[in-house]
N, C-alpha and C positions, 0 to 999 in steps of 0.2 A: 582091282576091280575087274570082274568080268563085263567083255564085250556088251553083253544081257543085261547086265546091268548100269553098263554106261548111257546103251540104245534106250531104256526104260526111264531111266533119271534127264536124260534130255528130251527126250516127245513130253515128260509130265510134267518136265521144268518150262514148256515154251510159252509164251504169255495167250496164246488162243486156247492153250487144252485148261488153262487155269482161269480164263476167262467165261469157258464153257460151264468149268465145274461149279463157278460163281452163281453163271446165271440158272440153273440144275437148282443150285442152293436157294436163290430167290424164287425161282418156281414153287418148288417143294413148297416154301416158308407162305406163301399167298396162298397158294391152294387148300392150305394147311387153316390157315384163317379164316380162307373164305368156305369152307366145310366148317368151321366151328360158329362162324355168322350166319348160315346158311338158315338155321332152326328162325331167325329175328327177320332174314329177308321177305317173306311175306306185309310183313304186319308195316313195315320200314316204307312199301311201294305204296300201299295203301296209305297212309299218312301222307306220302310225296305225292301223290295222283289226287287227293284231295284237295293240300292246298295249291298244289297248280291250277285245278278247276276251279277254285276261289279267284284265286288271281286273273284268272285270263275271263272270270266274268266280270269283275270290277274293272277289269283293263277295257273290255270291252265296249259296257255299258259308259264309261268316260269318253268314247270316243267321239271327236267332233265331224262330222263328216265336213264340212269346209274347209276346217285347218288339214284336214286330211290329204284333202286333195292340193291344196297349195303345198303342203309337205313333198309331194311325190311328185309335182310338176318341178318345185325346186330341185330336189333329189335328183332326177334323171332329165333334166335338164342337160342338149346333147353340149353344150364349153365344159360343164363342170365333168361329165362323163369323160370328154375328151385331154383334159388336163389330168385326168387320173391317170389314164394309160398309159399317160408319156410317164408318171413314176413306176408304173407293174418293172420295167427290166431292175431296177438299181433295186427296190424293195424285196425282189425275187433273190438276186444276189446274196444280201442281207442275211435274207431267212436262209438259205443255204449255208451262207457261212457260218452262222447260228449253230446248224442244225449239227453242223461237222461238228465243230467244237464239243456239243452235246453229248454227242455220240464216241468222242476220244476220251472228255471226262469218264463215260458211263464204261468204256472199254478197260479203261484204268480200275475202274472202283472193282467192277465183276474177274477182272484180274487177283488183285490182292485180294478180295474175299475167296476166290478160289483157290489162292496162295492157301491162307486159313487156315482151309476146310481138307486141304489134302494134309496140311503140317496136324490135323486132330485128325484126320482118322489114322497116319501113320504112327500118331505115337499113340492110340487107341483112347483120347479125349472125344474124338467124335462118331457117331454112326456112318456106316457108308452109307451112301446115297441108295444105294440101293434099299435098304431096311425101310429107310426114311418115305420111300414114292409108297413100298407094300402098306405102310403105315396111311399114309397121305389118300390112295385108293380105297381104302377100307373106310376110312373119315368121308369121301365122299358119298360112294355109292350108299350107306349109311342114312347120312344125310341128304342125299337125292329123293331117297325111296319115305318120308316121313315128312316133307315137304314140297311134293309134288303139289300135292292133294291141296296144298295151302296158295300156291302159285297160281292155280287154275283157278282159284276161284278171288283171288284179286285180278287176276286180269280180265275178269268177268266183270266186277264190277270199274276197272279202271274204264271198260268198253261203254257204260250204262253213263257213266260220269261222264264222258267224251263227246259221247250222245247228245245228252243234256246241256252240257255246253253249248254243244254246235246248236240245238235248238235255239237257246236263249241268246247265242250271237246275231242268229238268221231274226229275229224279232228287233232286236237294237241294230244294226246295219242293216240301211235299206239301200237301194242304190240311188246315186245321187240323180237331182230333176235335171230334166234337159229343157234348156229354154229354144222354142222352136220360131226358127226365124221367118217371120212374113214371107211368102211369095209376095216378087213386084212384077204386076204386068208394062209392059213396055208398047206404047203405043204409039 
C-alpha cells in the first residue's frame, strides 16, 4: 500500500471523522423529513394553538384564588426554599454525569452509523453525502417557498387566540382583597 493510501485509510478509519459522517447522516435524514412534513406543519400548529387555548382557559377559569395563594406562600416559603439548595450541588453532579454518559452512548452510535455509511458509499450501496444534502436543499427551499404563506397566517391567528385567552384570564383572575387594618389612636 501507498503511503496516500495508508494516510487516507487511517484519518477515515478514526472514530471522530466516522462519527462526524454519522451525524451528516442524521442531518441529512431529519432535514429530509422535516422538508417532506413541512406541507402538514401549518395545519399541525393550528390544531396545537387551539387546544392549548382551550386548556389554559379551563385551567384558568378553575382557578381558586385562596388555594392559590396558600399554594405559593407554601411553595416559596424561605426552610422549604432553603433545604432545596443545600440539594442544587449533588443533583447538579447527577445531571452531569447523566449527561456525560449520554453524550459517549450517542458518540458511539454516530460512530458506527458513520462506519455504515462510509462501508456503502465505498462499495457504491450508498450515495455520498454530498448528492444527498443537493437532494435534501432542493426538498427544502421547495417546501419553504409553498408554505410560507400557510405559516403566516397560523401565526396570525395563534396571535388572535392568545389574545383571547389573555382577555378571558384578566376577567377570571382578579386580584386578591386586601383586608385593611384599623388605625389605633393611642392616648
Amino acid at each position: 500500500m501507498s503511503v496516500r493510501t495508508e494516510i487516507r485509510k487511517a484519518v477515515t478509519e478514526t472514530p471522530a471523522v466516522m462519527a462526524a459522517v454519522g451525524a451528516t447522516e442524521v442531518a441529512v435524514e431529519r432535514v429530509r423529513k422535516a422538508a417532506a412534513d413541512a406541507g402538514q406543519l401549518p395545519d399541525q400548529v393550528e390544531a396545537r394553538v387551539t387546544k392549548w387555548q382551550a386548556d389554559v382557559e379551563k385551567a384558568v377559569g378553575s382557578i381558586d384564588p385562596a388555594y392559590l395563594q396558600k399554594f405559593l406562600a407554601k411553595t416559596f416559603d424561605p426552610k422549604t426554599l432553603q433545604s432545596g439548595v443545600k440539594e442544587v450541588p449533588a443533583l447538579a453532579l447527577a445531571r452531569v454525569m447523566e449527561a456525560a454518559g449520554k453524550v459517549e452512548h450517542r458518540f458511539e452510535d454516530l460512530t458506527d452509523r458513520g462506519k455504515k455509511r462510509l462501508q456503502g458509499v465505498a462499495t457504491g450501496e450508498a450515495a455520498p453525502i454530498k448528492e444527498a444534502a443537493a437532494e435534501v436543499e432542493q426538498a427544502v427551499v421547495g417546501g419553504a417557498k409553498t408554505t410560507g404563506a400557510a405559516v403566516k397566517r397560523s401565526a396570525a391567528a395563534a396571535r388572535k387566540r392568545t389574545a383571547s385567552t389573555k382577555a378571558s384570564a384578566a376577567k377570571v383572575v382578579e386580584p386578591a382583597e386586601t383586608t385593611e387594618v384599623p388605625e389605633t389612636t393611642e392616648g
